[in-house]
C-alpha positions in Angstrom: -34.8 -50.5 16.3 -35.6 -50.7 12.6 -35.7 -47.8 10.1 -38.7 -45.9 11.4 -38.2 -44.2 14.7 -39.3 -41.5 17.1 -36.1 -40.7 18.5 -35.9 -38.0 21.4 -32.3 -36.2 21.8 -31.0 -33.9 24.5 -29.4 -31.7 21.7 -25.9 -30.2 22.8 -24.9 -26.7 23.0 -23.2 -25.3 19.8 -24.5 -28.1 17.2 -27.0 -27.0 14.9 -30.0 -29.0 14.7 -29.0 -30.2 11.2 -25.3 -31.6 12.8 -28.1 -34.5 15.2 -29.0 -35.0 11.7 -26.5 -36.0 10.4 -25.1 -37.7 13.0 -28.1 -40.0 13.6 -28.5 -40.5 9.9 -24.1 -41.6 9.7 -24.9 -43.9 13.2 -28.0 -45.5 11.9 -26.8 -45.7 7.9 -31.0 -44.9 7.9 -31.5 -42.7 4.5 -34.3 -40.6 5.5 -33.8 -38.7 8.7 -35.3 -35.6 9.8 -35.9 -33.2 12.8 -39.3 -31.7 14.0 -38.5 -27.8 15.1 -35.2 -26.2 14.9 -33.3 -25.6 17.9 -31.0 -22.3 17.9 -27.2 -23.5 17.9 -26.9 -22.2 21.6 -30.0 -23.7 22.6 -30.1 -27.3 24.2 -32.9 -29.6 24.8 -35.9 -31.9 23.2 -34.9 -31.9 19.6 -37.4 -34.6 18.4 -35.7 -36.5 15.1 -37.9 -38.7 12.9 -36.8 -41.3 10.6 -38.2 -43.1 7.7 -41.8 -43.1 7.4 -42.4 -40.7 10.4 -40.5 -38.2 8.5 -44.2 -37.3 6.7 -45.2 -36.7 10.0 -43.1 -33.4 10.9 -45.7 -31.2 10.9 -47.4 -32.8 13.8 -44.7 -32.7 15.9 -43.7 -28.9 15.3 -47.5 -28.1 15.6 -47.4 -29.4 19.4 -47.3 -27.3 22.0 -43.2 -26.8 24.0 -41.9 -25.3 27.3 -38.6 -23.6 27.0 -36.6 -22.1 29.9 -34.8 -19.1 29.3 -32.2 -16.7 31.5 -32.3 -13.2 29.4 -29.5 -11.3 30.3 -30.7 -7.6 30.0 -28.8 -4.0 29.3 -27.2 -5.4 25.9 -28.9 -5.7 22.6 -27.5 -8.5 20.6 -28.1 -8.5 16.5 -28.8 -12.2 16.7 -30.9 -12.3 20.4 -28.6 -14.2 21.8 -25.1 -14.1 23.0 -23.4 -15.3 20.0 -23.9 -12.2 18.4 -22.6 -8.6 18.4 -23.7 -6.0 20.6 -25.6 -3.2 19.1 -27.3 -1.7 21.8 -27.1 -1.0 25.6 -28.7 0.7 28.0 -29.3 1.0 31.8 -30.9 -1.0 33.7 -34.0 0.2 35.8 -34.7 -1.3 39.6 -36.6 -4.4 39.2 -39.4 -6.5 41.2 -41.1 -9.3 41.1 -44.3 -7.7 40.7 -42.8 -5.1 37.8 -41.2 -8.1 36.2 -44.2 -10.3 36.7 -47.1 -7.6 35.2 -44.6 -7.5 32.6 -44.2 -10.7 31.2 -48.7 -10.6 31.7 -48.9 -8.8 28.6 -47.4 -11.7 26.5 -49.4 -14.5 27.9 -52.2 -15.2 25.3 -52.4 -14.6 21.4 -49.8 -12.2 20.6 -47.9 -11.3 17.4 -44.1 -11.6 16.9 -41.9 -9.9 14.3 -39.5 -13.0 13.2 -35.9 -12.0 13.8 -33.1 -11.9 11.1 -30.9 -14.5 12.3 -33.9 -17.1 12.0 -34.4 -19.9 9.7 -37.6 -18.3 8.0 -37.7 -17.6 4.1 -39.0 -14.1 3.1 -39.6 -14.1 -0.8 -37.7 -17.2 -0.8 -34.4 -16.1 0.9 -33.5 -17.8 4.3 -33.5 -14.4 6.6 -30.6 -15.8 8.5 -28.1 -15.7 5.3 -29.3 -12.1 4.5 -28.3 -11.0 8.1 -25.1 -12.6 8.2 -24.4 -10.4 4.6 -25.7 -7.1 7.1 -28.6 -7.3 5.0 -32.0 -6.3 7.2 -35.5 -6.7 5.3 -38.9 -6.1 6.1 -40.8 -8.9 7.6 -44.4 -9.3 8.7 -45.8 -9.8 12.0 -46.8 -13.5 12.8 -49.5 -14.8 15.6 -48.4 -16.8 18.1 -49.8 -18.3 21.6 -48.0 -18.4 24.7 -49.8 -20.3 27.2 -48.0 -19.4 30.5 -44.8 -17.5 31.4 -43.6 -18.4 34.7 -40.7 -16.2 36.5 -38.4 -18.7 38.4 -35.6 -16.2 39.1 -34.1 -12.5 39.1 -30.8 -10.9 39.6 -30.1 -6.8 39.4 -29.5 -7.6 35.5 -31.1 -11.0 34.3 -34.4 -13.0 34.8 -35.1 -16.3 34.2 -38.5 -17.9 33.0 -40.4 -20.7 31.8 -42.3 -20.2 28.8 -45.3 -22.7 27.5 -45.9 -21.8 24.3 -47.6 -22.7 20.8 -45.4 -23.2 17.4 -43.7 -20.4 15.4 -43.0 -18.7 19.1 -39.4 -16.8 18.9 -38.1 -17.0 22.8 -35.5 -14.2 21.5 -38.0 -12.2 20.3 -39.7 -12.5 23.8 -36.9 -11.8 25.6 -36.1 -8.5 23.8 -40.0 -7.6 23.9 -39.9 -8.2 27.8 -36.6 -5.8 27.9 -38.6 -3.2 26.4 -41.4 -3.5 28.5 -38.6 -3.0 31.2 -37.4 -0.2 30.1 -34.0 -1.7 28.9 -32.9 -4.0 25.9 -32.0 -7.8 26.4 -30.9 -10.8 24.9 -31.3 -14.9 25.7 -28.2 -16.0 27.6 -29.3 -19.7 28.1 -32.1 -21.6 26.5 -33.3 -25.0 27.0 -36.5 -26.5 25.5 -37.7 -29.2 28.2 -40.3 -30.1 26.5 -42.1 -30.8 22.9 -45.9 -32.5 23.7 -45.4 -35.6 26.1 -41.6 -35.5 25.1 -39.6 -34.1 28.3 -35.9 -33.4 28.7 -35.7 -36.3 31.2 -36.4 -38.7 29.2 -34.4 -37.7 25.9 -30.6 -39.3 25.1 -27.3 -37.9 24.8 -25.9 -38.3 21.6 -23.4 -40.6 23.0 -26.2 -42.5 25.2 -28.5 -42.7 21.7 -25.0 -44.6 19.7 -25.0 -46.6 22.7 -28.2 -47.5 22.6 -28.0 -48.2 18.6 -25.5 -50.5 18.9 -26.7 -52.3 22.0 -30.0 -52.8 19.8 -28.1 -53.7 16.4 -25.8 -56.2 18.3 
């Protein structure tokens, strides 16, 4: 491998997208190294990093399209969406279906506009929003259009759902989850989320970290 690479990671819970950063960038000892779409600390999945010249090209890669799966965990509000946060809301949870649950998540499929949460990495009159929330600061943000191709339910308990969501860029899965709560008549919050895919670039075929430093060396040797 030389210094410009398409490099596909299986990003492990609790590291921030910025930590694979880093550590491809102190592995490699390649200067320029960058990531195309931030995954949420808890998240895990296709974190697509780009080095050297392919660096210029992040804004293909966060344009494509990506499939996340998702288990919302509803009857809590969290203040972050997620459950790393605090819970500020909860409520009851009604009897569900699969066809309530299903002609609920129907009315996101298609062009649909999301309020961007607080704890995201999106600037608002240049201040990131996340480091305003994390000073309890809440400001006024504007509603953004976003696609979602396809949500497909693959499981429900008497107080969670899972799904698989194909969706365009800017798409908030926390948001989702918390607009499909309402929908239910409860509040919710993302317990698990994995992005499985990012274009062509699946899950199955991404590296460990530890697999990718194998793979380095092997390649440098």
């Amino acid at each position: 491998m030389g210094d410009e690479n398409i490099i596909v990671i299986d990003k492990p819970m609790d590291w921030t997208s910025f930590d694979v950063v880093r550590k491809v960038r102190y592995a490699t000892r390649i200067k320029k190294v960058g990531h195309a779409g931030t995954l949420d600390p808890f998240a895990t999945g296709v974190l697509i990093i780009l080095t050297g010249k392919y660096t210029k090209r992040q804004n293909e890669f966060m344009d494509m399209p990506k499939t996340y799966e998702a288990e919302i965990s509803l009857g809590q509000q969290m203040d972050t969406g997620d459950r790393t946060g605090n819970i500020i809301e909860t409520q009851s949870i009604p009897d569900l279906s699969e066809d309530s649950i299903s002609a609920a998540l129907e009315l996101f499929i298609g062009e649909i506009e999301q309020i961007p949460p607080m704890y995201s990495a999106k600037k608002v009159d240049g201040k990131t929003l996340y480091k305003l929330a994390r000073k309890g600061k809440t400001v006024e943000r504007q509603p953004t259009r976003i696609v979602i191709h396809n949500i497909e339910l693959l499981a429900y308990t008497a107080d969670s759902i899972s799904i698989r969501v194909h969706c365009g860029k800017g798409t908030y899965i926390r948001v989702l989850a918390e607009d499909v709560g309402r929908e239910l008549n409860t509040v919710a919050h993302v317990k698990e989320l994995k992005r499985i895919s990012v274009g062509d670039y699946r899950v199955e075929d991404a590296l460990s970290i530890p697999e990718f430093i194998e793979n380095w060396k092997s390649s440098a040797a």
